[in-house]
C-alpha atoms as one frame of an Amber mdcrd trajectory, in Angstrom:
protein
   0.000   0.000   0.000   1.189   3.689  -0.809   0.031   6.254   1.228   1.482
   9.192  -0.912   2.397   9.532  -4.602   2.826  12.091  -7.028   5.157  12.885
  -9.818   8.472  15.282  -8.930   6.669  18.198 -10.144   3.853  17.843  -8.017
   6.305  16.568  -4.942   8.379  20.115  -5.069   5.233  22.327  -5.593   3.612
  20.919  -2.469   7.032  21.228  -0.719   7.126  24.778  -1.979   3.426  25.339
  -1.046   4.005  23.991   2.286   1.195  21.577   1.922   3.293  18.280   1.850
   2.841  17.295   5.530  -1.152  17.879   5.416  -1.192  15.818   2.018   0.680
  12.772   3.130  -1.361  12.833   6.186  -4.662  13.273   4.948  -4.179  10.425
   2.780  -2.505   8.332   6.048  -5.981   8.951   7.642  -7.809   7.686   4.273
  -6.123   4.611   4.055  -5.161   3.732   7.340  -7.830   4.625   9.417  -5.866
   6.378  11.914  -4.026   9.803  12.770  -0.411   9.745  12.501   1.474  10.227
  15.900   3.118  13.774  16.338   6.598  12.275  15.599   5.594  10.931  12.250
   3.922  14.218  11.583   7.277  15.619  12.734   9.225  13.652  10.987   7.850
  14.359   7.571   7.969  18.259   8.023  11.403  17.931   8.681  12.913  15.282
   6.309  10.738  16.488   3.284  12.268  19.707   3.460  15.312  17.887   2.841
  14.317  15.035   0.215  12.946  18.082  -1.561  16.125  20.130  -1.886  17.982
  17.223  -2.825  15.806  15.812  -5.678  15.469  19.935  -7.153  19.200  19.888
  -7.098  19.596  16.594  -9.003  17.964  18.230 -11.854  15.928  15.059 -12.324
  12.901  15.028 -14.446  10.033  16.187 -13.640   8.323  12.918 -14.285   9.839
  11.133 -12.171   7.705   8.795  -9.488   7.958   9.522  -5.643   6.589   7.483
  -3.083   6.214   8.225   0.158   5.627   6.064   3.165   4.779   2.937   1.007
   3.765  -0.081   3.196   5.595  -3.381   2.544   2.808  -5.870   1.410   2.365
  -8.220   4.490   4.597  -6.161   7.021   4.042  -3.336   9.705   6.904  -2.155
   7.572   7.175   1.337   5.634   9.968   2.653   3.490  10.158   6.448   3.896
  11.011   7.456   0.175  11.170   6.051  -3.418  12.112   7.748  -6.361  11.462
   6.123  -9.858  12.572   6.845 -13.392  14.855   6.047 -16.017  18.691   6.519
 -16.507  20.344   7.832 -19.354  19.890   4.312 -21.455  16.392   3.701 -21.058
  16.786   1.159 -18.054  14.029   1.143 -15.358  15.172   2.054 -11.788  13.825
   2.746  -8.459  15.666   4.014  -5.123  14.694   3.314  -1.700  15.604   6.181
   0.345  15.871   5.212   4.296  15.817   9.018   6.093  17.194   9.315   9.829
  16.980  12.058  12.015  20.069  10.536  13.819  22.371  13.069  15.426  24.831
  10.609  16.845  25.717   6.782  16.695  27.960   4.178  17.837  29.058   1.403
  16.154  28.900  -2.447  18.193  30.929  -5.982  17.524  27.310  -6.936  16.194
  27.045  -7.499  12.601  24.858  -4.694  10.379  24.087  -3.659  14.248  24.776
  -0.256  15.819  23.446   1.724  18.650  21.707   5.611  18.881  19.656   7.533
  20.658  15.754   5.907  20.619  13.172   6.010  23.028  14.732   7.975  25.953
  17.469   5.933  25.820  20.764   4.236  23.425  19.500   1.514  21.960  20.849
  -1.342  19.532  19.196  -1.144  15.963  20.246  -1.772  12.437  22.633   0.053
  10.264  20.207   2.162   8.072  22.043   1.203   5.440  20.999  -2.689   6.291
  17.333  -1.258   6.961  17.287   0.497   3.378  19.135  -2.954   2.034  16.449
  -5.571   3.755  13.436  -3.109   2.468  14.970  -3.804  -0.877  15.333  -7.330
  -1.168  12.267  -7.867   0.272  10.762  -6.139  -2.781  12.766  -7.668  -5.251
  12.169 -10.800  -3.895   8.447 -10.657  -3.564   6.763  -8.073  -6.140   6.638
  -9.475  -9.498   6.224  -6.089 -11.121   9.791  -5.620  -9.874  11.720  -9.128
 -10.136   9.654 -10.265 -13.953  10.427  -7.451 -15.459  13.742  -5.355 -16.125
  13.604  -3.077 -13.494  16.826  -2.395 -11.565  16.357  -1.509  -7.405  18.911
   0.220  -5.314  18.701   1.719  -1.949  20.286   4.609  -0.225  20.617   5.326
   3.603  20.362   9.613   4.189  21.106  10.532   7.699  20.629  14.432   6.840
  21.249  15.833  10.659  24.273  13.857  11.283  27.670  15.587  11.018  30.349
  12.900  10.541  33.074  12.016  13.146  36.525  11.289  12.940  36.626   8.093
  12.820  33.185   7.642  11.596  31.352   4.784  13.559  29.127   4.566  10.823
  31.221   3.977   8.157  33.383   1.098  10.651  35.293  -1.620   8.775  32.805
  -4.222   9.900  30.007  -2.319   8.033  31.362  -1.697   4.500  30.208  -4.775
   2.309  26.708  -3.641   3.534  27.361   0.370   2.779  28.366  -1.018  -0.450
  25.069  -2.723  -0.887  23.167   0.161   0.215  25.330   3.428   0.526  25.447
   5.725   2.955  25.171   9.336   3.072  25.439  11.880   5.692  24.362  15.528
   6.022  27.666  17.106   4.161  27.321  14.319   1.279  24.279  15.940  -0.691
  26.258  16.057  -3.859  27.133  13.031  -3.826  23.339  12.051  -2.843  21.823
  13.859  -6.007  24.414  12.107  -8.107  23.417   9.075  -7.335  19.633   9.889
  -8.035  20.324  12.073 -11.127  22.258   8.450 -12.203  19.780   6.034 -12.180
  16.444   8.165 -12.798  17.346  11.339 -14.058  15.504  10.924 -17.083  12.153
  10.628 -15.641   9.112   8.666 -16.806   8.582   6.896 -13.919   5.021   7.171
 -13.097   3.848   4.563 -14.362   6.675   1.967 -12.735   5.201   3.380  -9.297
   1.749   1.971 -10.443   3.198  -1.320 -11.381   4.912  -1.488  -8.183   1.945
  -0.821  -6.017  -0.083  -2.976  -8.075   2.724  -6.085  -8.779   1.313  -9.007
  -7.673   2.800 -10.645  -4.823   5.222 -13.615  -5.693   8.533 -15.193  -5.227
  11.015 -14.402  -7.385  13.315 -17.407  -8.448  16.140 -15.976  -7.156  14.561
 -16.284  -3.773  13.165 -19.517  -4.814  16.506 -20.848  -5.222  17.711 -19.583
  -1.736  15.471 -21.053   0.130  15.137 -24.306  -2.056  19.433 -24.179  -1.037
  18.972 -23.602   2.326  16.660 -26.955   2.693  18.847 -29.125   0.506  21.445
 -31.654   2.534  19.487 -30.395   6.237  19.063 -33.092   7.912  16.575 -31.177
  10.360  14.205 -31.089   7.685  14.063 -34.749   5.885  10.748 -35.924   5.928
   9.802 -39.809   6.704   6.809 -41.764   6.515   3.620 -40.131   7.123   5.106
 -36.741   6.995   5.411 -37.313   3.339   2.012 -38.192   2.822   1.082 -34.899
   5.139   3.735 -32.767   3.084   2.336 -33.865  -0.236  -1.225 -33.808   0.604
  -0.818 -29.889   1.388   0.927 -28.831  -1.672  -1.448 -31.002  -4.050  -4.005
 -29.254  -3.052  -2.588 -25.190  -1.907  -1.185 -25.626  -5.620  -4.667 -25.934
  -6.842  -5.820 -22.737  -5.969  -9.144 -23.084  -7.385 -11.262 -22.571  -3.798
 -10.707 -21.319  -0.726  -9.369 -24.406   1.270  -8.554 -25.321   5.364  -6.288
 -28.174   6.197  -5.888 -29.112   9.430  -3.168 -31.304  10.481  -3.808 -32.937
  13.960  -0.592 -34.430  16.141   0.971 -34.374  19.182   4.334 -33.997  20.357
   7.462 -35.740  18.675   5.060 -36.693  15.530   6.813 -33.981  13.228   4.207
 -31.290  12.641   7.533 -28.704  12.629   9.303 -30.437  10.064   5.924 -30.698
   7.509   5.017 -27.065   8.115   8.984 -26.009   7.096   9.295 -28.218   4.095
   5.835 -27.246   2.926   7.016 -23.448   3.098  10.046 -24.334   0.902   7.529
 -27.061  -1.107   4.765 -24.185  -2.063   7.505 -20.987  -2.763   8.676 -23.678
  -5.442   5.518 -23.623  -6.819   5.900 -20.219  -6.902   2.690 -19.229  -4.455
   2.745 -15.890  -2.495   3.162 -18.251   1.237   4.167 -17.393   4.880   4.801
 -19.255   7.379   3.323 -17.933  10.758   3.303 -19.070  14.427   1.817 -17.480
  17.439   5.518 -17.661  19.740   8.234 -15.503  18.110  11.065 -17.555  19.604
   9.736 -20.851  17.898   9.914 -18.196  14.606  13.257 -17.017  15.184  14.890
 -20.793  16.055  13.370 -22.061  12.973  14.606 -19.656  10.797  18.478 -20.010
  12.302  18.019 -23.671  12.298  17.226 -22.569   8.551  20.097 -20.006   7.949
  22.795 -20.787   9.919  24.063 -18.515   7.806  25.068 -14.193   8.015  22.147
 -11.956   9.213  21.456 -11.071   5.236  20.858 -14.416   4.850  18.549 -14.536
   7.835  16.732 -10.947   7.359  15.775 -12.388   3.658  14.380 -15.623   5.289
  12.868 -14.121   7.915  11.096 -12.084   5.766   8.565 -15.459   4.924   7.833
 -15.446   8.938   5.057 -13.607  10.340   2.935 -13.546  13.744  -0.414 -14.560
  14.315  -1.306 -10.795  15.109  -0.208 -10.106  11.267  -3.545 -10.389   9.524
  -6.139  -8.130  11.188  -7.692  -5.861   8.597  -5.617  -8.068   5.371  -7.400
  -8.454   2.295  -9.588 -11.297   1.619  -7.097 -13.493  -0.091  -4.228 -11.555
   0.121  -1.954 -14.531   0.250  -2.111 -18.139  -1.608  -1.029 -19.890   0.967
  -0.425 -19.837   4.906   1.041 -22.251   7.144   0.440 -21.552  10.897   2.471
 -23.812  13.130   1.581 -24.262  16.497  -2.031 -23.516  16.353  -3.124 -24.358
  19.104  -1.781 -20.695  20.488  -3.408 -18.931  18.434  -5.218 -15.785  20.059
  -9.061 -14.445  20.366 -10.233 -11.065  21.348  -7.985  -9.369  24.352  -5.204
 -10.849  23.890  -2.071  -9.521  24.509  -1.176  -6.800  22.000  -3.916  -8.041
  19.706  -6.181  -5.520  18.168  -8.330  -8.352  16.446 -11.355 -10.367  17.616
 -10.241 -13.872  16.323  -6.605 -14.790  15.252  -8.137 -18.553  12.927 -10.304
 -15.634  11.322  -8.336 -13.288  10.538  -5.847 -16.216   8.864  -8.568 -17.949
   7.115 -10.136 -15.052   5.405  -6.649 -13.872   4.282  -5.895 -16.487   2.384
  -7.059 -18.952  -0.649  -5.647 -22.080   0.933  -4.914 -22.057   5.418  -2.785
 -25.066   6.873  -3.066 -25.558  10.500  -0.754 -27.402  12.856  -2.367 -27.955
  15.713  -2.399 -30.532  18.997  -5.323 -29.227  21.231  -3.787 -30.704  24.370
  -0.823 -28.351  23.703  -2.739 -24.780  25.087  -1.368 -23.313  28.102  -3.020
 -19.813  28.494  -6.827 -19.111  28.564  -6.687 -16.630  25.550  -5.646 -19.627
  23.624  -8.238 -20.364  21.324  -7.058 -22.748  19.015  -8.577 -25.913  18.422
  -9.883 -28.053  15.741 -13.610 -27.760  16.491 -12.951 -23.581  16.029 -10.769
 -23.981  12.723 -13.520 -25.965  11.322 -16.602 -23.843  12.737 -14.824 -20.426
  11.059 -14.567 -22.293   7.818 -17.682 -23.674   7.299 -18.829 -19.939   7.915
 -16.380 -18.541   5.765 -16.788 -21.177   3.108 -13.796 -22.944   3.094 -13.318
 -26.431   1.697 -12.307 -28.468   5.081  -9.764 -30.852   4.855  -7.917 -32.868
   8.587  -5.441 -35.311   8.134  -4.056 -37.073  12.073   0.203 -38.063  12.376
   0.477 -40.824  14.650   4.166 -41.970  13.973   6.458 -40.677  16.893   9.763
 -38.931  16.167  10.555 -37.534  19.195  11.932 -39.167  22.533  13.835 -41.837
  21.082  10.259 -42.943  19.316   9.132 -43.431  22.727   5.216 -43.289  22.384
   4.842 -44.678  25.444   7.186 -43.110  27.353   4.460 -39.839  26.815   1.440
 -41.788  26.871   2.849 -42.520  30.468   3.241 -39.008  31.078  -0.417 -38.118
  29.795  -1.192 -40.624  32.325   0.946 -39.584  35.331  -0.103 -36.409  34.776
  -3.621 -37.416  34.960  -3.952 -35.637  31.553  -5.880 -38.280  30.093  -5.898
 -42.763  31.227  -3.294 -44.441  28.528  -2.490 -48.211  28.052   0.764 -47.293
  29.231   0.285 -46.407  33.066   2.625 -49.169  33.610   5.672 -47.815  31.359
   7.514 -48.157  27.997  10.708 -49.307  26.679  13.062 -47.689  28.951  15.960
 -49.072  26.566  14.322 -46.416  23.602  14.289 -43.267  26.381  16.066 -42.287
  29.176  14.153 -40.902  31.662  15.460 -40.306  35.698  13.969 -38.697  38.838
  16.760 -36.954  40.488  17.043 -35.433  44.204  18.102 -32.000  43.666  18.521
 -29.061  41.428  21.908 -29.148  41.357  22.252 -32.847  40.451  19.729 -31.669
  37.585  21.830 -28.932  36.455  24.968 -31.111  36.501  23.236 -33.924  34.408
  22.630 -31.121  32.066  25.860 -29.533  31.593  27.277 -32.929  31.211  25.218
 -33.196  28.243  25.800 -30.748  26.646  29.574 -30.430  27.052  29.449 -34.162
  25.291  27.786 -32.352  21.898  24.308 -33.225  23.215  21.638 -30.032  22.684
  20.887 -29.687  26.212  18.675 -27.419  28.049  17.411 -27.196  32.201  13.987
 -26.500  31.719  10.762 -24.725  34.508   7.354 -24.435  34.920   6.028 -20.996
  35.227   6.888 -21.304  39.125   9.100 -17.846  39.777   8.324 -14.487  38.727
  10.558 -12.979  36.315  12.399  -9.665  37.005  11.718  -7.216  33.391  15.098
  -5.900  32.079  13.431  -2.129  33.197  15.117  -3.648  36.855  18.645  -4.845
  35.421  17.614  -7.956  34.061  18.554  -7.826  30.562  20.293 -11.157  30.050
  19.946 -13.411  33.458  21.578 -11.375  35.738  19.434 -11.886  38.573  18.562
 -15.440  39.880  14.942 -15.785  39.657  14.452 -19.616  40.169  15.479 -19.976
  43.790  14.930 -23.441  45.695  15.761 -22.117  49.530  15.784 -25.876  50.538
  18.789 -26.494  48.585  20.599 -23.543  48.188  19.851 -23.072  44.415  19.121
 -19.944  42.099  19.339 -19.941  38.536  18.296 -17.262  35.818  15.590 -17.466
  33.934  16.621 -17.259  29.962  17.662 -13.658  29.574  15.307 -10.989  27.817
  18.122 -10.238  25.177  18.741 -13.910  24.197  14.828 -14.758  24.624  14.121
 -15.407  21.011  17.066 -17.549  20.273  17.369 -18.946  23.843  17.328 -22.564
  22.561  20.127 -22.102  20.612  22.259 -19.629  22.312  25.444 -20.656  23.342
  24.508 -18.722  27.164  21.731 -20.753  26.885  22.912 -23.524  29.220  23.480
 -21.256  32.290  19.744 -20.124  31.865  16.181 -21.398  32.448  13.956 -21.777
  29.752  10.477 -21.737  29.802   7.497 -22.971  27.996   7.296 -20.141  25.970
  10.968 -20.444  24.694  10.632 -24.369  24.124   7.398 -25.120  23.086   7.837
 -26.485  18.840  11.136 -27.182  19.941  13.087 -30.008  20.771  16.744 -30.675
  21.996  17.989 -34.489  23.098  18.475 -34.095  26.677  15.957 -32.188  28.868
  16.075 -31.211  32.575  12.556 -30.216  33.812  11.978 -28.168  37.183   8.644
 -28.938  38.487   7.683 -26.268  40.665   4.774 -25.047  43.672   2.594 -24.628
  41.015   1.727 -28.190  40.590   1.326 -30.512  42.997   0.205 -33.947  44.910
  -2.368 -34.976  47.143  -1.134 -38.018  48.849  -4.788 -38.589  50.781  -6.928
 -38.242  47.551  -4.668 -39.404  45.122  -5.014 -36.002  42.856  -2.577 -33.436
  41.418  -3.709 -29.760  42.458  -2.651 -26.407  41.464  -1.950 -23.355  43.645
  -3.621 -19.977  41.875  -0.780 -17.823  44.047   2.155 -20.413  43.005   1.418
 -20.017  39.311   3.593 -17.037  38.428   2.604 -16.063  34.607   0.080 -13.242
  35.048  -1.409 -13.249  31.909  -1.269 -17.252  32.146  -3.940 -17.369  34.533
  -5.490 -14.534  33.841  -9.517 -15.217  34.826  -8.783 -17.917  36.498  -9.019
 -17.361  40.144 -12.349 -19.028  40.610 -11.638 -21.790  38.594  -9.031 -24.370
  39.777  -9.716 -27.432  37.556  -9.132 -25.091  34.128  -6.124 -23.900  35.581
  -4.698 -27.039  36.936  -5.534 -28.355  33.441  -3.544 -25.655  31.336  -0.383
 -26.439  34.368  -0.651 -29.621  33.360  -0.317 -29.081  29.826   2.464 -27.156
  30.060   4.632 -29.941  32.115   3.781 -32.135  29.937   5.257 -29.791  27.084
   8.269 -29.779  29.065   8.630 -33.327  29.634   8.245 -34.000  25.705  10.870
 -32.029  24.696  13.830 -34.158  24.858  14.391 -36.558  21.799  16.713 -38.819
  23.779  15.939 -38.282  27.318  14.112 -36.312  30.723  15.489 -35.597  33.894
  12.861 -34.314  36.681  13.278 -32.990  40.146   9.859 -31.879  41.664  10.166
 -29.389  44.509   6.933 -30.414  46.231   7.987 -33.679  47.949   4.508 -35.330
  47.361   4.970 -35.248  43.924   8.616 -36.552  44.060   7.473 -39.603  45.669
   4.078 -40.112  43.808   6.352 -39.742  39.786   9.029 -42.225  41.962   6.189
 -44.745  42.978   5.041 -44.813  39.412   8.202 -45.016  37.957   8.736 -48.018
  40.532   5.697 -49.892  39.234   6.700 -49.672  35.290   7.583 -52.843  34.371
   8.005 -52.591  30.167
């Protein structure tokens, strides 16, 4: 979406005229919906004043194409400026224009990363000449208008209030491939900023590449296609077996028909490989060329999937990443705006009140947005009571939104060694649901130990994972968590404290949060449902805390409202003991299920300890 475009002409007489603010933001209010904050109002007095100057200086046509404040399809993200025209032989060219206000900067060990003043405070963001880069790819990538047709992109970074230094942290060693991608200029380098424009669209006529641009339709390119086809090919976290085939080809035989609007559901619980479909079935449907995204509700399950993905350099990862979305993405998206999306972990998915939701239902929203939905889901897997996920809702909205319906069940267990019944006897210890195996499994497929203390936990752990074993000590929701507002931006304070034995450990650190699983500080941390659940390492050590516990006289677990720590976790649920022992459960059982190869439990109400240790004594497969 563009919220503002005109020819040159019409850009410097409005300048001139003074009217440019009230233009762009009456038509921000038109297609919005909203007023623009005061900044934004702000910022376009001030920086247009500049672009202005700059482009009459270039002594570029007159009809040349500006954009300004053009919404990425399928982001919250805008790109301040484009110019577009021709050059001197006829080529088509646009340039993205990323304007700062930045006064001062610092550059960080970080790649593409830096730090200036935002917010109140010094911050770490991107280089703007990474910003202006990513904003570019993602266009060439995606808008066919752009990537079918000879038209040439560059992007510019235009920091016109910052007076260079000496050195220049900007313009550090560490950034110069990416300046060279995208290059950089500062408030004394206006010259050298309208050569650049006068270079590649000096010649004008390039009004009507701004309509194909906002009216492109949205597809891979095969450049992309080819990345992320790479990026799958010789991963062995991603082969498909069995059943997942079937699942995996079932979904792109029918997203690639694209003749109705479709739902699949695909129904399976832990370990049974819903992860590994929903990834190949991105990379499956882009090769079909199909406008996809793949979206999940937790943004660390996002951001592990797409290193696990990468494991490449942040460019590589920003044009990846670029195929991820939240659940929260689609309010307000046109009806079939995409071909096809892929929503992992659906069972998280949000309804009205959420947190930092502005919608009313999240399965919806998804559904209307696109010809062809594929859910993930387990419905034993919801741990909040704003999840709304479930199979019965998926197919309710798409009768009533006229969706073909489509469910298809994995039963084949990949994770914990294959152990089915190892978590059928944890359904059943937990008193989640009666299993045939409330006598055991195969203890020779799974390793799984009750141990006597934290710190023998902790060790077992670290053992692990100094052997080459992913490893991670793992909590319920038990202990509050102290905000980084209070000093806590990477696990410096101990939250997880166990008096009785002398223990505190961090929970994982706000900074790492999103790649916690993966993180080599990882180890020394606590991770919680939130970071772990879609995930899965080989060894797990699982903290069961206060908030779930054993009555020895009536043979029940219970849960405490006060010992249940996650605020918006329990949420409503004062009054209501069985739901919220239910959704405790769920989430140990989450826990438990992580570990491919094995689960190591200490339970800090003694009860408990003994009840899992008197079952564990009675197993006899």
């Amino acid at each position: 979406m563009i919220i503002y475009s005109s020819s040159v002409a019409d850009f410097k007489e409005a300048v001139d005229d003074n009217k440019i603010t009230n233009r762009i933001e009456a038509a921000f209010v038109e297609k919005l919906g909203r007023k623009p904050a005061i900044s934004e109002r702000r910022s376009w007095n001030n920086s247009m004043q500049f672009m202005e100057r700059i482009i009459r200086n270039s002594k570029v046509a007159d009809d040349c194409g500006v954009l300004i404040e053009y919404n990425i399809p399928a982001t919250s993200k805008r790109i301040d400026f484009l110019i577009a025209g021709q050059d001197d032989k006829q080529n088509q060219n646009f340039i993205i224009v990323e304007l700062k206000q930045w006064e001062e900067a610092w550059s960080t060990e970080k790649e593409d990363i830096v730090k200036t003043s935002l917010n109140g405070g010094v911050r770490e963001t991107t280089h703007p000449s990474y910003q202006a880069w990513s904003y570019r790819q993602y266009i060439v990538d995606m808008n066919a208008a752009v990537h079918s047709q000879d038209v040439n992109a560059h992007s510019v970074a235009f920091l016109h209030n910052y007076q260079e230094k000496n050195p220049e942290p900007l313009k550090s060693k560490q950034y110069e491939k990416m300046i060279a991608e995208a290059p950089l200029f500062l408030s004394h380098e206006t010259k050298k900023l309208q050569e650049f424009i006068f270079k590649y669209v000096g010649k004008g006529k390039g009004m009507e590449l701004l309509y194909n641009i906002e009216n492109g339709k949205i597809t891979p390119s095969k450049a992309l296609i080819d990345h992320i086809s790479a990026l799958f090919d010789g991963n062995s976290d991603f082969v498909l077996l069995d059943e997942q085939k079937v699942a995996y080809e079932t979904i792109v035989t029918l997203a690639k028909k694209q003749d109705k609007k479709r739902t699949i559901v695909i129904k399976g619980g832990p370990g049974t490989g819903k992860s590994v479909i929903s990834m190949n079935s991105l990379g499956g449907l882009l090769r079909n060329s199909l406008n996809v995204k793949f979206v999940a509700p937790n943004s660390s399950f996002r951001n592990v999937m797409v290193e696990m993905l990468t494991k490449q350099s942040s460019r590589s990862k920003t044009r990846t990443k670029s195929l991820f979305l939240g659940s929260g993405s689609f309010v307000g998206a046109d009806v079939d705006a995409f071909d096809v999306l892929i929503v992992d972990e659906a069972h998280r998915l949000k309804g009205k009140g959420a947190y930092m939701y502005k919608g009313v239902n999240q399965i919806e929203d998804i559904i209307k947005s696109t010809k062809t939905s594929v859910f993930f889901i387990d419905d034993m897997q919801r741990i909040r009571p704003d999840d709304i996920g479930t199979v019965d809702e998926i197919k309710r909205i798409s009768k009533e939104l006229g969706a073909e319906y489509h469910e298809y069940s994995l039963h084949a267990q990949f994770r914990c060694a294959g152990a089915e019944g190892y978590l059928n006897w944890v359904d059943d210890v937990l008193d989640i649901r009666q299993t045939g195996n409330f006598n055991g499994w195969d203890k020779a497929v799974f390793d799984f130990r009750i141990v006597d203390s934290p710190h023998r936990l902790y060790e077992l752990i670290k053992d692990k994972q100094a052997n080459g074993h992913k490893a991670r000590l793992l909590a319920g929701y038990a202990w509050s968590w102290t905000g980084p507002k209070l000093g806590n931006t990477n696990g410096q304070i101990e939250d997880v404290i166990l008096e009785e034995h002398g223990f505190k450990m961090p929970w994982n650190g706000y900074a790492i949060r999103e790649s916690w699983a993966i993180h080599p500080d990882g180890i020394d941390q606590i991770g919680c449902v939130h970071t772990t659940q879609g995930l899965e390492f080989e060894y797990v050590g699982v903290i069961i805390g206060n908030d779930l516990r054993y009555d020895a006289d009536t043979g029940t677990l219970f849960s405490d409202f006060k010992d249940y720590k996650d605020v918006t976790g329990k949420k409503g649920l004062k009054n209501d003991p069985a739901r919220l022992n239910a959704l405790i459960k769920n989430i140990y059982k989450i826990l438990m299920s992580r570990g491919m190869k094995g689960c190591y439990i200490y339970c800090r109400d003694q009860a408990l300890q003994a009840y899992i240790q008197t079952r564990l004594a009675t197993t006899t497969l």
